[in-house]
C-alpha positions in Angstrom: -137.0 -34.5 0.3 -134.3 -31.6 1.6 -130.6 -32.7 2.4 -131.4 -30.2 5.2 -128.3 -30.3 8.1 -127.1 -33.6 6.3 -125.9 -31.2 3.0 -124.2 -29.3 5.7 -122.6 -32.0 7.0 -121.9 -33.1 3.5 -120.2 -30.0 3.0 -118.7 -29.2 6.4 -116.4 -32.7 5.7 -115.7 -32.6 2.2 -113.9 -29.3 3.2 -112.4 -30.5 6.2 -111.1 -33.3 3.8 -109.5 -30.2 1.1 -108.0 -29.2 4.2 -105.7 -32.4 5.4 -105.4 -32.3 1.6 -104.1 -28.4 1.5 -101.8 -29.3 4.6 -100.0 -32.9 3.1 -99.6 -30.6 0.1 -98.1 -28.0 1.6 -96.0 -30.5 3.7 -94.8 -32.5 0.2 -93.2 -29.2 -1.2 -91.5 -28.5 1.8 -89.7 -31.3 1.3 -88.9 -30.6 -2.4 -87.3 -27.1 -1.1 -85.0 -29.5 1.6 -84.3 -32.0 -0.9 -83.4 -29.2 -3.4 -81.5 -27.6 -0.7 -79.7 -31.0 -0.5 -79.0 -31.1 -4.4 -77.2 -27.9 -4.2 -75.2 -28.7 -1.2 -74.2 -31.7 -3.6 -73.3 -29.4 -6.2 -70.8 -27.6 -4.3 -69.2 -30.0 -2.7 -68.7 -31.3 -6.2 -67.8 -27.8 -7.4 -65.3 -27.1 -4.5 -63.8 -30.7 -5.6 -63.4 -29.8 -8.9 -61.7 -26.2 -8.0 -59.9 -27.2 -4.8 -56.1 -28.7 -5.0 -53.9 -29.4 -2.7 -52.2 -26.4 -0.3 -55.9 -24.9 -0.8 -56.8 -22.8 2.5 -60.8 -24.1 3.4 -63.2 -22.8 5.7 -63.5 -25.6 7.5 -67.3 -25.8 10.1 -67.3 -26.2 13.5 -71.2 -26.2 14.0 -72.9 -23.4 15.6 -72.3 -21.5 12.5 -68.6 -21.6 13.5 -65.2 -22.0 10.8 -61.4 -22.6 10.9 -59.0 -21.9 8.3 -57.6 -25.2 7.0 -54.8 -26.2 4.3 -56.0 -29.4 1.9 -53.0 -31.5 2.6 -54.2 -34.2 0.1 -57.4 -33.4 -2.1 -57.2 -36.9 -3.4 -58.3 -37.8 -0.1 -62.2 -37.1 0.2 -64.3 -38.9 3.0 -68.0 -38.9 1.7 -70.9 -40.0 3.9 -72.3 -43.6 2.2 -75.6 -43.0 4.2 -76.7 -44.9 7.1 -74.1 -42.9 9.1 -71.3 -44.4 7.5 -68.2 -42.9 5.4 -65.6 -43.5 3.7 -62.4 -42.3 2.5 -62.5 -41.9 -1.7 -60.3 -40.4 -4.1 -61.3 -37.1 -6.0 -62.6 -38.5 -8.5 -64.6 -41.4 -6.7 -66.1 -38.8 -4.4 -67.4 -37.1 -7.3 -69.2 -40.4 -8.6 -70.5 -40.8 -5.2 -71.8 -37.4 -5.0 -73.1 -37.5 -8.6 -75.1 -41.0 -7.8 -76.6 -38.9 -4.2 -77.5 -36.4 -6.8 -79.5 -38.6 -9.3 -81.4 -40.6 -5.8 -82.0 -36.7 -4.6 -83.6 -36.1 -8.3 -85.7 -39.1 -8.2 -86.8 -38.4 -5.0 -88.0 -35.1 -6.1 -89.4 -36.5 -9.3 -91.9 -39.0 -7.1 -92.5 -35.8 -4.3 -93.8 -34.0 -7.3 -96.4 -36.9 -8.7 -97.3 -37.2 -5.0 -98.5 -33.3 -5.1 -99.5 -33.6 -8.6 -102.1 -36.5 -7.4 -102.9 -34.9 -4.5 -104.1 -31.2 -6.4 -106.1 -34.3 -8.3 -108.1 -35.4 -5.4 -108.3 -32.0 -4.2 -109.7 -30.7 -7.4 -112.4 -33.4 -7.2 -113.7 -33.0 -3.7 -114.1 -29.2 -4.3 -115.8 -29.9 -7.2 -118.5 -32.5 -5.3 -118.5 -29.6 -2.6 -119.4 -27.2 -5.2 -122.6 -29.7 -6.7 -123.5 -30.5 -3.3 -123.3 -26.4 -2.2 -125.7 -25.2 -5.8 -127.7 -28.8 -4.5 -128.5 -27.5 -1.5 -129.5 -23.9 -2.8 -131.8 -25.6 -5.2 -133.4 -27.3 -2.3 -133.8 -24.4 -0.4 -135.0 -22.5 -3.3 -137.9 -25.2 -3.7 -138.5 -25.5 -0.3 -139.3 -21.1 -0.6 -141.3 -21.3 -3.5 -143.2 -24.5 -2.4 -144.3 -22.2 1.0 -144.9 -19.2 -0.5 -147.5 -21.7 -2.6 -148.7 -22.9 0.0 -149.2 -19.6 1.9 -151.3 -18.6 -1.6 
């Protein structure tokens, strides 16, 4: 009995599935790069913490890609965003904890983004394998079916 256009069919989903599959991969390391990007935007604010003192002149950013020169009047005065679209005014030193804890949520974050594409190259792997059996299945079938009617014809 030939799989016939139900093979195809097989086939045509299973790589319609390594397709969503391709795309939600493709999709999770995009956002390792932005969490990434977010890590070192950590690291310099820590950085220009650690360098800056007080008189320092800053770019400071408008938006719109936009600066103004700015004197620290107090470094020891940091507001840090907590999240949730709230901040709060730290010292120095606190602002570095609270950057160094955003830094080890960012890691994590990346850490369980990365099992998510490991496990997805997993089920990928699989369904082009079964695409792959089912592909040499139907040739099989179709080879049969040939020599079967070129018996046939003898």
């Amino acid at each position: 009995m030939s799989l016939g256009g139900g093979g195809q069919q097989q086939l045509q989903q299973l790589s319609q599935e390594i397709q969503a599959l391709e795309e939600e991969k493709e999709e999770l390391e995009a956002d390792v790069e932005d969490l990434q990007e977010e890590k070192a935007e950590i690291e310099e604010a820590k950085e220009a913490l650690d360098v800056l003192e007080t008189g320092s002149t800053v770019q400071v950013p408008l938006g719109g890609d936009a600066y103004v020169r700015a004197e620290v009047e107090d470094i020891d005065e940091v507001v840090v965003s907590l999240g949730g679209g709230y901040a709060a005014e730290q010292s120095s030193d606190d602002a570095v904890d609270v950057l160094d804890e955003k830094k080890e949520a960012v890691d994590e974050r990346i850490s369980e983004v990365r099992s998510e594409i490991s496990d997805v190259e997993e089920e990928q792997s699989s369904l082009e394998q079964q695409a792959q059996q089912a592909q040499q299945q139907m040739m099989q079938q179709q080879m049969q079916a040939q020599q079967q009617g070129e018996q046939e014809d003898e």
